[in-house]
C-alpha positions as CSV (number, residue, x, y, z in Angstrom):
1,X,117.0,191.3,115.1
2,X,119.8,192.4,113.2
3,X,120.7,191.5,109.7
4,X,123.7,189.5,111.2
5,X,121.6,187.9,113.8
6,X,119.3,186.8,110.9
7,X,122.2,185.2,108.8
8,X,123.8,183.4,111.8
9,X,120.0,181.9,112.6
10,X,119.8,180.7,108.7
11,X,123.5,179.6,108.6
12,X,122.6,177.1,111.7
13,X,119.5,176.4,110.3
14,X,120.9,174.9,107.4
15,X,123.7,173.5,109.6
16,X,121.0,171.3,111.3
17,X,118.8,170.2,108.4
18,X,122.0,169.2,106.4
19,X,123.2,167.1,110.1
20,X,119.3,165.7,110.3
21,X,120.2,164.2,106.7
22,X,123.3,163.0,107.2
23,X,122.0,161.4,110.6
24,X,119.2,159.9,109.2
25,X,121.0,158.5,105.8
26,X,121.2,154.9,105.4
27,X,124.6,155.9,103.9
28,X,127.3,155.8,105.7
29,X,128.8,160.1,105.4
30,X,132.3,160.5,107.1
31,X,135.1,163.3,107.4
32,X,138.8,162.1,107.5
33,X,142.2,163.7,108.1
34,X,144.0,164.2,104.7
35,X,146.7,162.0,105.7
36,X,148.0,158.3,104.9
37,X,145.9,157.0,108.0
38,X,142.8,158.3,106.7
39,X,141.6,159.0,110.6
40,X,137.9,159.3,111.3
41,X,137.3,162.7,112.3
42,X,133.3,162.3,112.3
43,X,130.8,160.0,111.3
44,X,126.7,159.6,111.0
45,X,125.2,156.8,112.4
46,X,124.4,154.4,109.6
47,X,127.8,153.2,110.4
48,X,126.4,150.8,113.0
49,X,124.1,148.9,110.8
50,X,126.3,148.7,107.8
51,X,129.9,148.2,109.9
52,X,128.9,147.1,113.4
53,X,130.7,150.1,115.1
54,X,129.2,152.8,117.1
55,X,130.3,156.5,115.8
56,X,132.5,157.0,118.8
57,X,134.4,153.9,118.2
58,X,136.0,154.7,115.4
59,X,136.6,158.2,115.4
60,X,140.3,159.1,116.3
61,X,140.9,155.7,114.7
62,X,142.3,154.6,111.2
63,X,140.3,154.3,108.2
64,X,143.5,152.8,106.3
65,X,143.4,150.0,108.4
66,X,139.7,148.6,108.2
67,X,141.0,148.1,104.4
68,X,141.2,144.3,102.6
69,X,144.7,144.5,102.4
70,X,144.4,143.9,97.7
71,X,142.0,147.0,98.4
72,X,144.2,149.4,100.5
73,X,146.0,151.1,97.5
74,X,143.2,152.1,95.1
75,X,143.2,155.1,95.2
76,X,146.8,155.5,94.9
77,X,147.4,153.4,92.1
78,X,144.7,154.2,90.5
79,X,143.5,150.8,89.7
80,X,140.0,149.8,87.6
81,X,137.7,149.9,90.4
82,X,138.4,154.0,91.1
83,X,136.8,156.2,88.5
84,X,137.0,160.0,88.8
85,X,135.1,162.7,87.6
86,X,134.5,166.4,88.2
87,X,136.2,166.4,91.5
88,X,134.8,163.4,92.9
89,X,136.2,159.7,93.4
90,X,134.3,156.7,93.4
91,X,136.4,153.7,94.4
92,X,134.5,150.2,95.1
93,X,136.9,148.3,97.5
94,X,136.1,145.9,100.4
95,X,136.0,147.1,104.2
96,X,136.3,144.9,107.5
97,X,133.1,144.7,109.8
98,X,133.6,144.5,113.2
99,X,132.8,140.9,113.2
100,X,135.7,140.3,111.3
101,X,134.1,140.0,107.9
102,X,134.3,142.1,104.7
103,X,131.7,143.9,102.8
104,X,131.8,145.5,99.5
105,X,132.0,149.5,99.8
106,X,131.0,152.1,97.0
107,X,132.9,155.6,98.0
108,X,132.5,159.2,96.4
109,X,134.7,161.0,98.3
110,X,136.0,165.1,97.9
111,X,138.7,166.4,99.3
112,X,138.7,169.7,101.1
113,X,141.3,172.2,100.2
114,X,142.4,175.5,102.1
115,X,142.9,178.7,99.9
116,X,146.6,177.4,99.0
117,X,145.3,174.2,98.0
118,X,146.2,172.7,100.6
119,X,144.3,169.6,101.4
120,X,142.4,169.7,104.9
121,X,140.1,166.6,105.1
122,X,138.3,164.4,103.3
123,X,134.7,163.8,102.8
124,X,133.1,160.0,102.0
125,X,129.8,159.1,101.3
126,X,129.6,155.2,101.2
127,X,127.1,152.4,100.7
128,X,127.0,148.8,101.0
129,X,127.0,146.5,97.4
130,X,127.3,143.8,98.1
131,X,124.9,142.4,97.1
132,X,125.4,144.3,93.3
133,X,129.4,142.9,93.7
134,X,128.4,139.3,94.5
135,X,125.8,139.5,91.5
136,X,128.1,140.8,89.4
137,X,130.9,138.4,90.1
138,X,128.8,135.5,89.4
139,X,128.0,137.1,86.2
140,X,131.6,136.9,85.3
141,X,131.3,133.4,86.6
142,X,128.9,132.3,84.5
143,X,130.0,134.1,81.3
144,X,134.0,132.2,82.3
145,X,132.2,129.0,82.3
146,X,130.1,129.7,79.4
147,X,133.2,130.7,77.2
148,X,135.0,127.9,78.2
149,X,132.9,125.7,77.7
150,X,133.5,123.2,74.9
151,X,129.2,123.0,73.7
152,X,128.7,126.0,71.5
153,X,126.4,128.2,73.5
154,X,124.4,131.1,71.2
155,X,122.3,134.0,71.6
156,X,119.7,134.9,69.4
157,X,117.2,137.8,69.1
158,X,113.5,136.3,69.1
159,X,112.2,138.2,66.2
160,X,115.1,139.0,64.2
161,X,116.6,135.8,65.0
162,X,119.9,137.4,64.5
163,X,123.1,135.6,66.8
164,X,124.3,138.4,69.1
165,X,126.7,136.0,71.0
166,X,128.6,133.1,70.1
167,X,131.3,131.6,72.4
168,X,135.2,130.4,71.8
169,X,133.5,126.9,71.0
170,X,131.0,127.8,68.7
171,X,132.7,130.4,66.5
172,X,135.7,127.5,66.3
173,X,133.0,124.9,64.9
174,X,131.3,128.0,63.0
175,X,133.8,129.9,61.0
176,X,134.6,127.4,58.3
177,X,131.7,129.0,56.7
178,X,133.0,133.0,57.4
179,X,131.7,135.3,60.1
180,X,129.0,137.4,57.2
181,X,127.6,133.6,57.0
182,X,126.7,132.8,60.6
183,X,125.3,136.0,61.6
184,X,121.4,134.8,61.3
185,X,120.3,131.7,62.8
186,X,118.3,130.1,59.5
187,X,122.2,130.4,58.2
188,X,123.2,127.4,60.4
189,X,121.2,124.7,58.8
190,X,119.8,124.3,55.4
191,X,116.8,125.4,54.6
192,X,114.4,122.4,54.6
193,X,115.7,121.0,57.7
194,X,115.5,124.6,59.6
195,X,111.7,125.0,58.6
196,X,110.8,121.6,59.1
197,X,112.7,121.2,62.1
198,X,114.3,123.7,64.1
199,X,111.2,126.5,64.0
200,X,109.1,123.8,65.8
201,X,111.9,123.5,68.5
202,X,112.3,127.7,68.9
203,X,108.0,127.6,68.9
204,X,108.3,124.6,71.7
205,X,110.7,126.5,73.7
206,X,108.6,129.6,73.6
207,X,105.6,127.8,74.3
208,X,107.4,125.5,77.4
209,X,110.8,127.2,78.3
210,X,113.0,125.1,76.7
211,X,113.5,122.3,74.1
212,X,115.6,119.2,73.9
213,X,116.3,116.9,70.6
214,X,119.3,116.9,67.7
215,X,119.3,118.5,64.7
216,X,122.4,118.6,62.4
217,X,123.8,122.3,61.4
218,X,125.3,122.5,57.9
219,X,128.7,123.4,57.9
220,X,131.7,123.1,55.3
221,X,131.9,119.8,53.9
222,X,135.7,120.8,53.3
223,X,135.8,121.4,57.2
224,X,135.5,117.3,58.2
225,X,133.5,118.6,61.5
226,X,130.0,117.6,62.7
227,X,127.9,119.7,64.8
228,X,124.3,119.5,66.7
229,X,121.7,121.8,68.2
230,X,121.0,120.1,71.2
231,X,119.2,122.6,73.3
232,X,117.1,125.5,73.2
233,X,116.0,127.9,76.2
234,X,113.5,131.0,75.8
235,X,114.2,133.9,77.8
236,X,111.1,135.8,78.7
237,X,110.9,139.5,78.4
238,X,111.1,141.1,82.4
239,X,108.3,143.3,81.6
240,X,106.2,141.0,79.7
241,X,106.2,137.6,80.8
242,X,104.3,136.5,78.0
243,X,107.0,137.8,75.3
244,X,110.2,136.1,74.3
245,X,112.8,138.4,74.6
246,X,115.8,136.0,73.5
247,X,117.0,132.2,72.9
248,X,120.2,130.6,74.1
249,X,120.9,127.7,71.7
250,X,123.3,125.0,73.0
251,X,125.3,123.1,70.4
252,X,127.6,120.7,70.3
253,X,130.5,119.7,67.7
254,X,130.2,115.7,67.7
255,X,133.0,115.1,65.2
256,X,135.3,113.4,67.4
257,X,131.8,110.9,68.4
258,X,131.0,110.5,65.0
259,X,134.6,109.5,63.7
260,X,134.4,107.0,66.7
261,X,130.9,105.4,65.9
262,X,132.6,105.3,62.0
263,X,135.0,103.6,63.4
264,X,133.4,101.0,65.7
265,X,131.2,100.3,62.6
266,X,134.2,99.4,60.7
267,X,135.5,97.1,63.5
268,X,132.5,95.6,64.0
269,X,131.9,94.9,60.0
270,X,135.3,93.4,59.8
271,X,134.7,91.1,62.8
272,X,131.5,90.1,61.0
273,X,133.4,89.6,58.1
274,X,136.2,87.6,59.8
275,X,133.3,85.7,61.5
276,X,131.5,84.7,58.2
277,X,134.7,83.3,57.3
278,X,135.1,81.1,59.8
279,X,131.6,79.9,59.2
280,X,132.3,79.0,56.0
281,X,135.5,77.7,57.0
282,X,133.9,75.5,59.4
283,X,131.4,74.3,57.0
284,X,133.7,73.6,54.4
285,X,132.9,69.1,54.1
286,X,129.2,70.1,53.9
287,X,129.4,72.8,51.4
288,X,131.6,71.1,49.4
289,X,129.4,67.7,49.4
290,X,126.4,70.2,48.3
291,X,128.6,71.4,45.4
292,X,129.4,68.5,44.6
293,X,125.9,67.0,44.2
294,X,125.2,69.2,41.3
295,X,128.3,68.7,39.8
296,X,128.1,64.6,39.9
297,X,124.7,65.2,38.1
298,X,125.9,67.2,35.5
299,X,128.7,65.1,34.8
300,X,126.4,62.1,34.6
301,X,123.6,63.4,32.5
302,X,126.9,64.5,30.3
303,X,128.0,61.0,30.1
304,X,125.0,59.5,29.5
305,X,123.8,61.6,26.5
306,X,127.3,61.0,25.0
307,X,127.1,57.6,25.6
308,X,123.9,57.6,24.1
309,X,125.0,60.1,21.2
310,X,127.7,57.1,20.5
311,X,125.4,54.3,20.4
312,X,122.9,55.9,18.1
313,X,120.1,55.6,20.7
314,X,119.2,59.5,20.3
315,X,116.6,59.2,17.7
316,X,115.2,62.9,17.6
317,X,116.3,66.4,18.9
318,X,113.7,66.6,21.3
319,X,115.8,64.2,23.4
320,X,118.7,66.1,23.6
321,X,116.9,68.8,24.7
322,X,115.4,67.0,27.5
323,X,119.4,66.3,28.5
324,X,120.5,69.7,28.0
325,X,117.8,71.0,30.5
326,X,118.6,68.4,33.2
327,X,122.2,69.5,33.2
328,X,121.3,73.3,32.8
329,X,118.7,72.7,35.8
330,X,121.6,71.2,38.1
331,X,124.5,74.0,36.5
332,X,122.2,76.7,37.4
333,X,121.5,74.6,40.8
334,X,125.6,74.6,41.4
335,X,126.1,78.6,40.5
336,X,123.6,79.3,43.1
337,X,125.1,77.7,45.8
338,X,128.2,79.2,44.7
339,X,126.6,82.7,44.5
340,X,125.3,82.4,48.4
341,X,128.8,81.4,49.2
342,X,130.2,84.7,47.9
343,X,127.7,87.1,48.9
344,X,128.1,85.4,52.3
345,X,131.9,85.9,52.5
346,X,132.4,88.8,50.6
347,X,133.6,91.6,52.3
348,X,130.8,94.9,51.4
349,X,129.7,98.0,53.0
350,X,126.7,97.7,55.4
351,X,123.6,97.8,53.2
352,X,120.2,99.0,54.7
353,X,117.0,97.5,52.9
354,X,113.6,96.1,53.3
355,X,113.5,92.2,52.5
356,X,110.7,89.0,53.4
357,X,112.4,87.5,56.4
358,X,110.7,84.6,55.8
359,X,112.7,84.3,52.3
360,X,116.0,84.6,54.0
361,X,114.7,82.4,56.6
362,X,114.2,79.7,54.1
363,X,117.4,80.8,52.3
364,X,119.7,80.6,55.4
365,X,117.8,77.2,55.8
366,X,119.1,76.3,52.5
367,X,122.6,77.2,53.0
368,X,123.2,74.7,56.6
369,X,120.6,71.9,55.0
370,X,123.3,69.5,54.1
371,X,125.2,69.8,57.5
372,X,121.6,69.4,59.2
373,X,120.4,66.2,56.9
374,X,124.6,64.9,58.0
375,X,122.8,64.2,61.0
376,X,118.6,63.8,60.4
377,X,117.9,67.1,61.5
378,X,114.7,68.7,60.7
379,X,113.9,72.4,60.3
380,X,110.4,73.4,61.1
381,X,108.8,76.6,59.6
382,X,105.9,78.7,61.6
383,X,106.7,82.0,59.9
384,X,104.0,84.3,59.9
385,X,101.8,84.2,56.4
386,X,101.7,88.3,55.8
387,X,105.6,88.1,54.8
388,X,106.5,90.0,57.1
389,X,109.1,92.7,56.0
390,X,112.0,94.0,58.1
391,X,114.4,96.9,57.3
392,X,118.4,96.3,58.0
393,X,121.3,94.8,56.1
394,X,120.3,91.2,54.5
395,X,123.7,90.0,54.8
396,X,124.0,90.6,58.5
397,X,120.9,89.1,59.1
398,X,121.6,86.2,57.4
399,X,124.9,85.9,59.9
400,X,123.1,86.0,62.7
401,X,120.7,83.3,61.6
402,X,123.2,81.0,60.8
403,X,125.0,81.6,64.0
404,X,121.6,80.6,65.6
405,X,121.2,77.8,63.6
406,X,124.3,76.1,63.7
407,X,124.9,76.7,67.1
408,X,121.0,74.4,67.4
409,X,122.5,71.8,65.0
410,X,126.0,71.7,66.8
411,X,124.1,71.1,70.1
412,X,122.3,68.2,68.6
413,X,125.6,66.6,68.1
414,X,126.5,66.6,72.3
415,X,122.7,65.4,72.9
416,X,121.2,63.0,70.4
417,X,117.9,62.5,70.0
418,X,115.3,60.4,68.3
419,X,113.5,63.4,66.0
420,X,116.0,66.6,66.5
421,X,113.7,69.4,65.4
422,X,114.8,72.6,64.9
423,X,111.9,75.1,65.3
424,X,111.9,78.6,63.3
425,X,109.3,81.3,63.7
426,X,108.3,84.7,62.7
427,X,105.9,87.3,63.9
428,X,105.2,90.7,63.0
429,X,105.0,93.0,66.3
430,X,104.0,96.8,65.9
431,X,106.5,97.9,63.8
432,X,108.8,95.1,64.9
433,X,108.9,91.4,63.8
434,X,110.2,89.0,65.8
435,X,112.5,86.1,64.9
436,X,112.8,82.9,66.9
437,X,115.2,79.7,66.5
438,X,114.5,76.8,69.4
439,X,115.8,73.6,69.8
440,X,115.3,70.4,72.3
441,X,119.1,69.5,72.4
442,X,119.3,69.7,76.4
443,X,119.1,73.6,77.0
444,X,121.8,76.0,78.3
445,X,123.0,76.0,82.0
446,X,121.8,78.2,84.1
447,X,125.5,79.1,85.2
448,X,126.1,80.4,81.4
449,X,122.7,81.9,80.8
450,X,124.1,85.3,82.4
451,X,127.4,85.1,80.5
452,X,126.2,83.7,77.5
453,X,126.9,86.9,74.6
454,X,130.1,88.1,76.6
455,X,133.2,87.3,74.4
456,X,135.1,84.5,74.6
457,X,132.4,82.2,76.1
458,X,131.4,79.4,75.1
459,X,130.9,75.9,75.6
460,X,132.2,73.8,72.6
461,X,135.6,72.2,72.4
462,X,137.1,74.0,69.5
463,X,134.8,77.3,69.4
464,X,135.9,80.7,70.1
465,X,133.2,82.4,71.8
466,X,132.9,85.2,69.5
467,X,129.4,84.4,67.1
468,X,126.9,85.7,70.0
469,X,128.7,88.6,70.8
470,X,128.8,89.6,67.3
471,X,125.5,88.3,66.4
472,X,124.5,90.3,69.5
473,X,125.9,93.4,68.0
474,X,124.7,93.3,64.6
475,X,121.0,92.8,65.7
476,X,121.6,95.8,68.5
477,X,123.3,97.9,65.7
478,X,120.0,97.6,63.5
479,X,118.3,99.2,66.4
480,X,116.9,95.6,67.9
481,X,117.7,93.1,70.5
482,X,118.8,89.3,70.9
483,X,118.1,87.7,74.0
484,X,117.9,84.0,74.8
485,X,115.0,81.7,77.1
486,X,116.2,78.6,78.2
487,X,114.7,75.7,80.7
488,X,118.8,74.5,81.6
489,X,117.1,70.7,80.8
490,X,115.9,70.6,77.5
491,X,114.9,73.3,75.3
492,X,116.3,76.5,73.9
493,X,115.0,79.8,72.0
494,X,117.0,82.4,70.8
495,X,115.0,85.3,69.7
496,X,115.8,88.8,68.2
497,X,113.7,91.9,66.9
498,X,114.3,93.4,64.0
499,X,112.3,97.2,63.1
500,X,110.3,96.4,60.0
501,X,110.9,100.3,58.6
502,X,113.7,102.7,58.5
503,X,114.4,104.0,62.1
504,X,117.3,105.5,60.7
């Protein structure tokens, strides 16, 4: 054999191991005219699996055409999704399937140039990703909706606990403080509260995946704006399962909410305030008859010692004295009377803190005795004998009770009775106590029993409907509940809870 014979045997040799790979590639390799059409001039046959056409279907055809028509000029303008280096293109466009669908195509391609330069065809090597596309357009996805989002969504190293990401929201609620501040996650709280209370949520989250609670960040006080961690998810190391490899934290800027709950507060103190008015208001004969007790008294024992003082009758100083203390007794008696008056009216901010309940029981009682003993009513006491201590504002409390009791001695005055008996009791509950106010003065209808703390409602001739509502309020805004029992015949009980510590 001669040495040419030898060469032409190794030249189709390698001609048919480099056809066995390119017929057995899961890649789809093709040769094209150099022209606008792009026609198939050959093809291996992974084109069947990955485009549904057999190899002798398409060649002679037009690879231009199998194109998604935002994908067909790529190349030529040279848009983001072509990259080129040493020779070779890579474009990643989308190409119909038989079927009529699209998949996504990655193509290195080489042209093939005569000795002139002259471009003769084109070789492709292509592969389905699809898969890789779709994954990576979610990813944008996801990373859209995460920078729009209005929580503030952070990353942060496990170890260094150092924030690698923050999004539009949270470096808006973030950089009243400076960017040098924020770039460590101990930076976002103070110091106490991230010790005592966000290193247990980054150990639950490691421990179970995730965590859930509030915990206030510390930002400028100049900035006005209010801020949470809500949320905190452990991502777990591919490798090592058992390794945290990152947190996201999820925050969220609760100015506007808090502004609004400032706000409702406000509201709801000046409704309380308006509504202690009208009490008073309404109460106005009674409270001035009580006054006016002490003041009779005084003015009596006054006249009488002068009278006395004129005659001569006061023989020694030790009678005087014994005046002088009756009329201080019933002065002191008068100023106190007044001084419930004007704490009960005066407009102050919400006070929380611990008091007996059974002293303002008995105070309250105090206050509505003279409109009570107006018409032979008797209050009753079964208050519990540890003095059982409850944690709110005194003044709203004492409100609510007197909306409770006057609305018992007001329902006395629609059904008489022989012995009306108004029955007060406390109990301590857990870490509750329990306040009850019941009557026998013929029970509420069953018809109003449902609407019975809406505003508006109510069933007396000149009343607006607004005490239970408020009353219901104040007790709920203490972190308790009011709710009333009623038989629709006879009796009545109106209890509420109150938390005997500071829940706050």
């Amino acid at each position: 054999m001669t040495d040419l014979q030898q060469a032409l045997l190794h030249c189709q040799k390698e001609a048919n191991r480099y056809r066995l790979l390119a017929e057995q590639s899961t890649d789809l390799i093709s040769r094209h005219t150099a022209t606008p059409e792009w026609t198939f001039i050959d093809v291996n046959p992974a084109i069947e699996p990955l485009l549904g056409y057999r190899a002798e279907e398409v060649i002679g055809t037009s690879g231009y055409a199998l194109f998604h028509p935002d994908d067909a000029d790529n190349l030529k303008n040279r848009t983001g999704d072509v990259r080129y280096r040493d020779g070779l293109y890579t474009n990643v466009y989308r190409y119909r399937h038989k079927r009529g669908h699209y998949i996504w195509f990655e193509t290195t391609s080489r042209t093939i140039r005569d000795e002139l330069g002259h471009p003769l065809e084109v070789i492709c090597v292509s592969r389905d990703v699809t898969e890789r596309e779709l994954a990576q357009q979610a990813t944008r996805r996801l990373a859209k909706v995460v920078e729009a989002s209005s929580d503030m969504i952070l990353f942060c190293q496990h170890t260094s606990l150092i924030l690698t990401y923050q999004n539009e929201s949270a470096q808006r609620t973030l950089s009243s403080a400076g960017p040098t501040l924020r770039n460590r996650l101990p930076h976002l709280f103070t110091e106490a509260l991230f010790h005592e209370a966000v290193v247990p949520a980054l150990n639950q989250a490691a421990q179970q995946g995730n965590w859930h609670g509030a915990i206030p960040m510390a930002l400028d006080d100049d900035s006005g704006r209010v801020a949470e961690l809500r949320e905190v998810i452990a991502h777990r190391d591919r490798n090592n399962r058992k390794h945290v490899d990152y947190y996201t934290l999820i925050g969220r800027d609760v100015t506007a909410r808090k502004h609004a709950e400032q706000q409702y507060k406000r509201q709801q103190n000046e409704m309380a305030h308006m509504s202690r008015l009208l009490s008073v208001g309404e109460m106005a004969t009674e409270l001035a008859h009580e006054i006016n007790q002490p003041l009779a008294t005084i003015l009596n024992y006054s006249n009488g010692t002068l009278r006395q003082i004129e005659e001569q009758q006061l023989k020694d100083v030790s009678q005087t004295r014994r005046a002088l203390e009756l009329i201080s007794r019933q002065a002191h008696r008068a100023a106190e009377i007044i001084r419930r008056i004007r704490r009960f009216v005066q407009r102050t901010e919400v006070q929380y803190t611990a008091f007996d309940i059974n002293d303002c029981c008995h105070e309250v009682m105090t206050f509505l005795n003279q409109d009570a003993r107006d018409q032979q009513i008797c209050f009753q006491f079964d208050l519990d004998p540890d003095c059982p201590i409850v944690y709110g504002d005194r003044v709203q409390v004492e409100q609510v009770l007197i909306n409770l009791l006057r609305n018992a001695i007001e329902a006395y005055a629609s059904h008489p009775c022989e012995s009306p008996l108004i029955h007060i009791k406390t109990r301590q509950e857990n870490q509750q106590v329990q306040i009850s106010v019941c009557d026998q003065a013929g029970g509420v209808a069953p018809e109003m029993m449902s609407q019975l703390f809406e505003p508006f409602t109510t069933s007396k001739v000149n009343g607006l409907g607004m005490g239970l509502s408020i009353s219901r309020s104040l007790i709920e805004s203490h972190g308790g509940q009011l709710w009333a029992e009623s038989d629709g015949q006879s009796q009545s009980c109106f209890h509420f809870k109150l938390p005997s510590r500071n829940t706050e």
